[in-house]
C-alpha positions as CSV (number, residue, x, y, z in Angstrom):
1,X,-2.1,-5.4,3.9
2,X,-1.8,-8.7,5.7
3,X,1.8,-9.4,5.0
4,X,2.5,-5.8,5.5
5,X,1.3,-5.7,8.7
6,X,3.7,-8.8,9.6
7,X,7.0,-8.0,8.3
8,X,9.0,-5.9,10.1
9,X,9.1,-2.3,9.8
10,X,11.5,0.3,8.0
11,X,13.5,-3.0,6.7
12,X,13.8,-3.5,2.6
13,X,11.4,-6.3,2.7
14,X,8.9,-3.8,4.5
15,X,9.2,-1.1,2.2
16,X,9.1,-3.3,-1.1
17,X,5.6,-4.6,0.5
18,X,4.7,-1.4,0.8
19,X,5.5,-0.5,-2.9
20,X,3.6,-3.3,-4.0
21,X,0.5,-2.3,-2.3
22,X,0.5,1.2,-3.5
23,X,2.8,1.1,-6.2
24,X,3.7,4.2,-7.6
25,X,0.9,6.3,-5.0
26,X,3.6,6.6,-2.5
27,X,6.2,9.7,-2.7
28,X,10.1,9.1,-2.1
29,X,10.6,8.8,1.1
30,X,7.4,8.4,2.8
31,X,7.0,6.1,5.4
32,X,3.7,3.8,6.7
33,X,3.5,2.7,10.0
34,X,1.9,-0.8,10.6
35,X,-0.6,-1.9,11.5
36,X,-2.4,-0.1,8.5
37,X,-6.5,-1.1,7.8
38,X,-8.7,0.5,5.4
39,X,-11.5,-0.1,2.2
40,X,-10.1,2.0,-0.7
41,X,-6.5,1.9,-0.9
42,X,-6.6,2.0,-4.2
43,X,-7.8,5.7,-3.6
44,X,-4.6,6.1,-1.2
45,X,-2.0,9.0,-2.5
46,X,0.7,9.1,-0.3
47,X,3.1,12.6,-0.9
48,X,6.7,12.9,-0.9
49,X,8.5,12.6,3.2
50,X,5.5,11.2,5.0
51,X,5.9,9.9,7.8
């Protein structure tokens, strides 16, 4: 969540972060504002076009 939270937003590198953290818990084209916190990612299931 670290490096997430410091690379820039909506840019490639962003978004592959963001893969790696939830991997394939994150529908096509959903988006994750920074800063993002929390204790169970693992739990997180993020649906297709969220924003």
């Amino acid at each position: 969540m670290f490096k997430l939270n410091h690379t820039m937003p909506r840019t490639e590198e962003y978004m592959s972060v963001l893969k790696e953290l939830l991997g394939d818990r994150i529908g096509e084209g959903s988006y994750v504002a920074a800063p993002v916190s929390g204790v169970a990612i693992d739990k997180l299931v993020i649906g297709k076009m969220f924003l």
